[in-house]
C-alpha positions as CSV (number, residue, x, y, z in Angstrom):
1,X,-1.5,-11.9,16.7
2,X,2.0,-12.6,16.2
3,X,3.8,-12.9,20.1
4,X,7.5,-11.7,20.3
5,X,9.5,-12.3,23.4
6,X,11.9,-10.1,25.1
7,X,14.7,-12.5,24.0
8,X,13.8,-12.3,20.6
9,X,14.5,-8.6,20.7
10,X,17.2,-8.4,22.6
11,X,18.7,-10.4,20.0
12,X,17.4,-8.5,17.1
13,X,18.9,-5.6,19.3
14,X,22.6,-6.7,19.6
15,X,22.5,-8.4,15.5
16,X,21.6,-4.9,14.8
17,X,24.2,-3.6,17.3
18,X,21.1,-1.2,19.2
19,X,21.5,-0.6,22.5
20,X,18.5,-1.0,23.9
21,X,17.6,0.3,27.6
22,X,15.2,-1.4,29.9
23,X,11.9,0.9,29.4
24,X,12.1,0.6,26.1
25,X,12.0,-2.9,25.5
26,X,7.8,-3.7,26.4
27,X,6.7,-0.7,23.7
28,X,9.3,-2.4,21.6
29,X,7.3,-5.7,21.7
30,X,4.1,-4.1,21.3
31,X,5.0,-2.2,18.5
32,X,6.8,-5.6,17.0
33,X,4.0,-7.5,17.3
34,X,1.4,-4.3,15.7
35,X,3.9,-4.4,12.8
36,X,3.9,-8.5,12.1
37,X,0.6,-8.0,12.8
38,X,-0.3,-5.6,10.0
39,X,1.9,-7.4,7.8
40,X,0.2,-10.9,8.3
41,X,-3.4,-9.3,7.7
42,X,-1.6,-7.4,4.2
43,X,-0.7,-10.9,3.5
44,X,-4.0,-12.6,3.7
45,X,-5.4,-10.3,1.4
46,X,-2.7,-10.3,-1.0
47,X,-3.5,-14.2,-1.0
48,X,-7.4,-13.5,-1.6
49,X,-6.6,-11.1,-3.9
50,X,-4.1,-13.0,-6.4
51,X,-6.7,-15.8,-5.9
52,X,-9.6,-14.1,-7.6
53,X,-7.2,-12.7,-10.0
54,X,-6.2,-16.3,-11.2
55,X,-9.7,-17.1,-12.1
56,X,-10.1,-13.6,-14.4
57,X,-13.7,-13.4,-13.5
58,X,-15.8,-9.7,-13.2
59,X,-18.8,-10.3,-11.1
60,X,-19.8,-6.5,-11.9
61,X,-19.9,-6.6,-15.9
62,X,-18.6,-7.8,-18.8
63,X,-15.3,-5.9,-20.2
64,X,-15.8,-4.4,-22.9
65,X,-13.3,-2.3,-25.7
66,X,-14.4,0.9,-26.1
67,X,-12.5,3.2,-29.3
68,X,-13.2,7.2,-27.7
69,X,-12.3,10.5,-29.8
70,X,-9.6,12.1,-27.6
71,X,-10.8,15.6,-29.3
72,X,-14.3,15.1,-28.6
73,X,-13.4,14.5,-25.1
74,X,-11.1,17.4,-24.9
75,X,-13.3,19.8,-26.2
76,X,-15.9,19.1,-23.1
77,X,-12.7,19.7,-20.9
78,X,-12.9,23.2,-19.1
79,X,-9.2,24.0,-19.8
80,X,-6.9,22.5,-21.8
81,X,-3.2,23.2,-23.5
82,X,-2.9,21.2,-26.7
83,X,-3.8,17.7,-26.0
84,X,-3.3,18.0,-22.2
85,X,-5.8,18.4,-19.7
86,X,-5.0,21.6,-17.4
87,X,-5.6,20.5,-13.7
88,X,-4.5,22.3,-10.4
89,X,-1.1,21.8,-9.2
90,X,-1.3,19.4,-6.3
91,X,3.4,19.6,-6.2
92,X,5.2,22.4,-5.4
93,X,8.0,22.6,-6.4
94,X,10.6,23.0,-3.9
């Protein structure tokens, strides 16, 4: 984990022109650190992940090109408005 020191965010602080007060300072550098913290493990698996994806291999199957019949699938689907699916609405709108 990632340490941060109370002088690093008092300066932090004052280049971002916060005052801060005194309690607030420790839950500051806990949080600070949780945060760096998060964002080093996001890191390591971006690394792992653009990695893999160099080396274009699928451990699961081969890929493979498949031409479907949009209207064959439609006409299984149990609502539809030309060649839409109809879903629920999931967004209001405001």
């Amino acid at each position: 984990m990632t340490k941060i020191s109370r002088e690093e965010v008092l300066k932090i602080a004052a280049m971002s022109n916060i005052a801060l007060h005194e309690d607030e300072i420790e839950p500051l550098i806990q949080q600070l650190e949780q945060v760096l913290s998060y964002a080093a493990r996001v890191a390591e698996a971006e690394e792992c992940l653009s990695h893999d994806a160099h080396r274009n291999v699928n451990v699961f199957r081969e890929d493979v090109v498949e031409c479907a019949n949009a209207q064959a699938i439609l006409l299984r689907a149990p609502e539809r408005e030309g060649d839409y699916f109809v879903v629920p609405r999931i967004i209001e709108n405001s």
